[in-house]
N, C-alpha and C positions, 0 to 999 in steps of 0.2 A: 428588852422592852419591845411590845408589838405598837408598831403606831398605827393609828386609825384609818380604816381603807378611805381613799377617794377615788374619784373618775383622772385617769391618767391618759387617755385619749391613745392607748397601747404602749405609752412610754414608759419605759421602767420605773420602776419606785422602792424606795428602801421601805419597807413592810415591816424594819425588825432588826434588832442590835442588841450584845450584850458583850460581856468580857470576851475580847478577839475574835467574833466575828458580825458578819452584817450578812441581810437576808433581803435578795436584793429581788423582787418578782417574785419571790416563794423560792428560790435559792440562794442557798447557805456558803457563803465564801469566809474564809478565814483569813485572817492578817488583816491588813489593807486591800482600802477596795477604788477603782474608779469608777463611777458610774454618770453612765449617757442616758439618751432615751431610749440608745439603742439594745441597753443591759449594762450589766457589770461584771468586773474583771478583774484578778487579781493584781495589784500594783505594789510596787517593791519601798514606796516610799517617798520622803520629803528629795531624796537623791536620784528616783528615777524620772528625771524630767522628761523625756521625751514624747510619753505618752501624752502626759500635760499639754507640751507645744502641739503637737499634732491636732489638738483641739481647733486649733488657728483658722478662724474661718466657720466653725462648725457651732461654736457654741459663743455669747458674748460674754456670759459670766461664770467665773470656775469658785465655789467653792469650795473653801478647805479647811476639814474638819482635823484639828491638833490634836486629837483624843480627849481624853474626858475633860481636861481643863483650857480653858480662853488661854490662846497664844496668838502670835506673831506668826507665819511664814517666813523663810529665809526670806531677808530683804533685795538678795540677787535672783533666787527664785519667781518674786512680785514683780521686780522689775524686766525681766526676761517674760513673762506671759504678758504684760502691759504690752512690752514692744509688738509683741506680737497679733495685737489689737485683742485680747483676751482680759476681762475687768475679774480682778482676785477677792475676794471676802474670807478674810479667815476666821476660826470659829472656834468653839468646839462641835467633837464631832457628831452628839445627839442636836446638837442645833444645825449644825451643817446640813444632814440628814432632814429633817424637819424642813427646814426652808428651801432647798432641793425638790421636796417633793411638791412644795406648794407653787411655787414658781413651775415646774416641766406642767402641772395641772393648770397651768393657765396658759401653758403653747408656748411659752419663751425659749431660746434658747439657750441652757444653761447644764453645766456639768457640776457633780461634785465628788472629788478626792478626799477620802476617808479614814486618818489614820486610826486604829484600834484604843478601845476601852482599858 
């Protein structure tokens, strides 16, 4: 699905998603994706936290997109970015994407983690 351009004030923006991959600034990444304002990046998953924490400081809220359907995040995962003064929203991940782009279009600082269609 291509979703609709807006003004992103040069911060990256998901432009695009379908069965395993996301298109994150007009490039195409496969798997899972993290993305900043800075861009996007390949990410290993609900297990590779580290990427996640490193956010600490950079961004206040991480969403996370479960794939196609509404779930949970690990509950040790949620509580581990909390600590680390990071607010979690989980999703699905064409919503996750969507709200992501709308929020970084209003200057906030906010990331979101992508798991595949």
């Amino acid at each position: 699905m291509k979703l609709t351009p807006t003004q992103f004030g040069g911060a990256a923006a998901v432009d695009g998603y379908g069965p395993g991959f996301f298109r994150i600034s007009g490039r195409v990444v496969h798997g899972a994706v993290l993305v900043t304002a800075q861009g996007g990046a390949a990410w290993a998953g609900l297990d590779d936290r580290a990427p996640l924490l490193a956010l600490a400081g950079q961004v206040d809220v991480l969403f996370i997109g479960m794939g196609a359907d509404v779930a949970h995040a690990p509950a040790d995962l949620v509580a581990a970015l909390r600590d680390a003064g990071v607010a979690v929203e989980s999703m699905a991940s064409p919503t996750a994407a969507r709200t992501y782009n709308v929020t970084i279009s209003e200057g906030r600082r906010v990331a979101c983690a992508l798991l595949p269609l």
